[in-house]
C-alpha positions in Angstrom: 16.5 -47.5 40.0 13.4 -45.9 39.0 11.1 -44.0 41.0 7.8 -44.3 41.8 5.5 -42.2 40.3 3.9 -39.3 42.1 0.5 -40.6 43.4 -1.4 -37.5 44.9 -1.5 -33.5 44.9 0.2 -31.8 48.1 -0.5 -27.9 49.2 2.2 -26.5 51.2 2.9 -23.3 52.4 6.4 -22.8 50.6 7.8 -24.5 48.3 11.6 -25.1 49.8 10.0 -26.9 52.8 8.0 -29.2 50.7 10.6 -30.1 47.7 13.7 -28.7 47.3 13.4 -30.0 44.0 10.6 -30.9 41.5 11.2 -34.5 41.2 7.5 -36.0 42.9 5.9 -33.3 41.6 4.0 -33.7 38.2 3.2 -30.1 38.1 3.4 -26.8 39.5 0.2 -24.1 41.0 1.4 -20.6 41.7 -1.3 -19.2 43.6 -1.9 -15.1 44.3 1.6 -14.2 46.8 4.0 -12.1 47.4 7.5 -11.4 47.1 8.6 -15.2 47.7 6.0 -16.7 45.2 7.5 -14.4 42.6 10.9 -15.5 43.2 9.7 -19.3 43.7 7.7 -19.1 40.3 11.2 -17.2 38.6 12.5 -20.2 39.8 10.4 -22.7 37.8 10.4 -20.9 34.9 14.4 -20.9 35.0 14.6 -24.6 36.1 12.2 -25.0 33.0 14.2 -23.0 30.4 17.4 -24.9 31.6 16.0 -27.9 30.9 15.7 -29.0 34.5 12.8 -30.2 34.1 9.1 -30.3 31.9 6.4 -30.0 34.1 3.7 -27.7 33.6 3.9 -24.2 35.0 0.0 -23.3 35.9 -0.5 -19.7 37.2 -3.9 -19.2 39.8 -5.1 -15.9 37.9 -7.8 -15.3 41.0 -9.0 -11.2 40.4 -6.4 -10.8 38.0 -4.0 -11.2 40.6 -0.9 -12.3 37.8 -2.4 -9.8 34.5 0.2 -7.1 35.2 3.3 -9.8 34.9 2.1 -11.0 31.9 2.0 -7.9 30.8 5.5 -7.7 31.5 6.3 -11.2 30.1 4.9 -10.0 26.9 7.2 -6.6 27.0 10.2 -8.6 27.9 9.0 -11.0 24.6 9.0 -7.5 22.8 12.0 -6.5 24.1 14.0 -9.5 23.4 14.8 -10.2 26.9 12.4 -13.5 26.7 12.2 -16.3 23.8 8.0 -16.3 23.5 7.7 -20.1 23.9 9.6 -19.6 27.9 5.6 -17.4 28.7 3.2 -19.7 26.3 4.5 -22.8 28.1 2.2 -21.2 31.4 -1.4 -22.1 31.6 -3.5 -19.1 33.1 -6.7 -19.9 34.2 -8.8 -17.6 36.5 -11.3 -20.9 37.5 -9.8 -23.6 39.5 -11.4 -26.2 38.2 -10.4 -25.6 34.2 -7.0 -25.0 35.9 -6.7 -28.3 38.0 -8.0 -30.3 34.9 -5.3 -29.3 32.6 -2.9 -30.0 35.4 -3.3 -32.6 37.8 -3.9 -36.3 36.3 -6.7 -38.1 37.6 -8.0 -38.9 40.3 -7.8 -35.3 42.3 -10.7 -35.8 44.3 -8.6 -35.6 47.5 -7.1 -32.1 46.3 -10.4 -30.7 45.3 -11.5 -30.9 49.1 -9.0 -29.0 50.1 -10.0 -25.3 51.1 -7.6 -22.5 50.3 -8.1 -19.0 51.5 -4.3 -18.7 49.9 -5.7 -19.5 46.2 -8.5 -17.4 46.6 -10.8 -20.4 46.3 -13.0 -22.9 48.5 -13.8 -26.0 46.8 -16.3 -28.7 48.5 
């Protein structure tokens, strides 16, 4: 039995309590955060690498907030601890709107009403 397709964009607080798994979801936002949205956004990338699943990986870069991990991604690239293509697959974008059109399928008008002191951005 198939399932029906994901229809609209939810924001939750943590991503356990909203989907254990990816399935409904046609993409992923990792917003500025701390300890937990590193380990959540480890997650993704792993369930990604694994094959898990193929969704886009989009990182919130508000301030600069992720510039330091890249910076790491690329030394791990350097290092040989990380194939390239598992950091090029992320789409950095420091403007919400480039970000949620390279992301979300249309329509998103209900998302882009939302207000979100979390993602460093207010939206009307």
């Amino acid at each position: 039995m198939r399932k029906p397709a994901f229809s609209s964009p939810r924001v939750t607080l943590t991503f356990r309590i909203a989907n254990p798994d990816l399935t409904p979801s046609s993409s992923v936002i990792v917003c500025a955060g701390g300890l937990g949205t590193f380990e959540e956004l480890s997650e993704f990338l792993c369930q990604r690498q694994l094959g898990l699943h193929h969704k886009p990986i989009a990182l919130l870069n508000t301030r600069g907030f992720f510039d330091a991990l890249l910076q790491q991604f690329k030394h791990m690239v350097a290092e040989g601890f990380l194939p390239a293509a598992h950091v090029e697959c992320l789409i950095v974008e420091n403007d919400v709107t480039v970000l949620l059109d390279k992301v979300l399928p249309p329509p998103r008008a209900l998302f882009l009403h939302h207000e979100s002191k979390a993602c460093g951005f207010q939206t009307k």
